[in-house]
N, C-alpha and C positions, 0 to 999 in steps of 0.2 A: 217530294219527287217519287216518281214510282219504285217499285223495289226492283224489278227488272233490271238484269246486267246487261252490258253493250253488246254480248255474246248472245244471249236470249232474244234481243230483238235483231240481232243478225242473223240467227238462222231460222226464225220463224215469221217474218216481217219484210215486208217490203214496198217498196216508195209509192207506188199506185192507192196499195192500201192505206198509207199513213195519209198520201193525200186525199183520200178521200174524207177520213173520219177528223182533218182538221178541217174542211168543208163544213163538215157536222156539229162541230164548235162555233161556227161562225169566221174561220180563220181561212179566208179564200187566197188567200195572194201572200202562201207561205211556200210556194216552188217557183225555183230557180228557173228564169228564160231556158227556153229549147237547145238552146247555142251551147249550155252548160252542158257540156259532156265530157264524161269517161274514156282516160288514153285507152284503159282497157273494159270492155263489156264487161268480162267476164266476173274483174273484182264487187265487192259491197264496200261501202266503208259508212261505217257506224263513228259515232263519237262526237266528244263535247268540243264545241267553239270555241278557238282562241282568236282572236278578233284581230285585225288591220288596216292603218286606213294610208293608201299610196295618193299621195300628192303626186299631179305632173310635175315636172320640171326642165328646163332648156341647160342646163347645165351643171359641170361638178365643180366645187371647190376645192385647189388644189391641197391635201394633207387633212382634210377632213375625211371623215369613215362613211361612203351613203349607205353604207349594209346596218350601223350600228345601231339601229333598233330593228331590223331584221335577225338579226344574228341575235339579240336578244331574247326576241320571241322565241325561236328554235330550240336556244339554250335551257330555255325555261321552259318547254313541252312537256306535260305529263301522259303517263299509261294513256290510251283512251280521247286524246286531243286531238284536235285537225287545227290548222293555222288557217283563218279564213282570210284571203287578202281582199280588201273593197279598191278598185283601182280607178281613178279618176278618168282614163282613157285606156280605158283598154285592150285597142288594138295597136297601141304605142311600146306597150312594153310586157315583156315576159319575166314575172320574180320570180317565176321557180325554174328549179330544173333538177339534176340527178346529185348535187352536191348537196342542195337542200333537204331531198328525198331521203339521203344515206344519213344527215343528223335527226332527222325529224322520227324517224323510224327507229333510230339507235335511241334517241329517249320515249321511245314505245308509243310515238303519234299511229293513228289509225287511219292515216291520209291527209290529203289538204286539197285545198277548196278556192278557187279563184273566178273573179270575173276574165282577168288580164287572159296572155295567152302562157304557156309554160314550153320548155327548148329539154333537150335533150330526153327525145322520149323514147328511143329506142332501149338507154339504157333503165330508164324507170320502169318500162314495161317490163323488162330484162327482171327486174327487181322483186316485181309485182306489189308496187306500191300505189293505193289508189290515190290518181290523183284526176280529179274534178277541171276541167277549165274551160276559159272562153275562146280558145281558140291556140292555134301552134307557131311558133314562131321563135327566131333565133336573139332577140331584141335585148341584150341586158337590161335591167334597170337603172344603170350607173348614167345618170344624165338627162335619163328619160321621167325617174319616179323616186319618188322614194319614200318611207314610211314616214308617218308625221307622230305618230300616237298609236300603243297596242292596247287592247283589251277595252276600248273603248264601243257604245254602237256603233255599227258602221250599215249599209246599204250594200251588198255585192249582188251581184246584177238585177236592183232594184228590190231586193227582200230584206227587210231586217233585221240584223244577226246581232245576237249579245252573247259576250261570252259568257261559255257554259251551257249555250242554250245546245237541245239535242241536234245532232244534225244525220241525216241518211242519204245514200246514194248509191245508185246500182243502174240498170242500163237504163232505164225509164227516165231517168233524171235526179235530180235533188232535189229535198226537203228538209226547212228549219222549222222545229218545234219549238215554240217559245217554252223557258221555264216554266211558265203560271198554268199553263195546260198542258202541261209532258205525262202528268198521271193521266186524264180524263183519256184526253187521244190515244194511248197507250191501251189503255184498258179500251177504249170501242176497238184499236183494231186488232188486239188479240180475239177479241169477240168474232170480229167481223172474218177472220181468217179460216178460224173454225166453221165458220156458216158457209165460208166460199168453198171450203174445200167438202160440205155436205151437197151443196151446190151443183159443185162438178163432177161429183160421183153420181149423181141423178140423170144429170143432161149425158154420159158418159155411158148409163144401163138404156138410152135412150128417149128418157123423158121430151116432153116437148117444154122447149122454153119459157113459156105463158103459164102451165103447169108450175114452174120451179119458180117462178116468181113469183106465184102466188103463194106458196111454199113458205120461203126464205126471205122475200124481199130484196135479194143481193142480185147486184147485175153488174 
């Protein structure tokens, strides 16, 4: 992996750019649907994948736990983690909300990341905890989903996520770096960030565009 900390590529890095230079690998269809958005613009959230895969379901049995491998995952978050949930329907059920936000963040996750929708955002926002999702809604999961398997691959809004693999997001959208290319893509876009910002100091003193692209090559 690269030597780069989560801190380093969060303040000098950002999702346009990553997308582009896993492009440049060959890795087209490593960002998350449009739909996938930020309760708040303004956060980033950097960090490694912890995987989940939600099964639908029509109903709860009564004296069994349907959070018990939810509450699992959470419990076991490390510095630097995001819980990724993959949700089988996801405009059926909301698994996160502000309860989940206050353990995940207490064992020092860096956000979390969902197809489904996520409830109580007033107070997450409040928090400023980033949280990623498909959409807003008041829906428990209790009946509706529920985890079947963590840390496994999963699909969340048709990308595929392992844990551990990199993950970023900021207003532009999301993006999952596989393991096997986290150095390469890392390294084009520290490259590539540098160039954009010689870039925009050109076009900026008033270059003409055609000029800097011929230049740079960055657009």
């Amino acid at each position: 992996m690269a030597a780069h900390s989560l801190d380093e590529i969060r303040a000098k890095l950002f999702v346009s750019v990553l997308s582009d230079c896993l492009d440049s690998v060959g890795l087209m269809h490593q960002a998350l649907p449009s739909r996938i958005r930020p309760l708040d613009d303004e956060l980033v959230m950097v960090g490694r994948a912890r995987t989940a895969a939600f099964m639908e379901v029509y109903h709860h049995d009564a004296g069994s736990n349907p959070y018990e491998l939810e509450i699992a995952l959470v419990d076991s978050l490390k510095a630097g983690e995001i819980p990724v949930f993959a949700c089988s329907n996801p405009a059926r059920v909301a698994p996160w909300g502000e309860l989940l936000s206050t353990a995940a963040r207490a064992r020092g996750a860096t956000g979390a990341l969902m197809d489904g929708c996520t409830r109580d955002v007033k107070p997450i926002r409040a928090m400023q905890f980033p949280v990623f999702h498909g959409g807003i809604g008041p829906l428990d999961s209790k009946g509706r989903a529920r985890i079947m398997a963590i840390d496994v691959p999963i699909e969340c809004g048709g990308v595929k996520v392992a844990t551990g693999d990199l993950i970023m997001g900021d207003a532009d959208g999301v993006v999952v770096i596989p393991q096997r290319a986290e150095a390469e893509v890392l390294r084009l876009a520290f490259d590539k960030v540098q160039g954009e910002k010689n870039t925009l100091a050109d076009l900026q003193r008033g270059d003409k565009l055609a000029d800097v692209f011929a230049r740079y090559g960055i657009l």
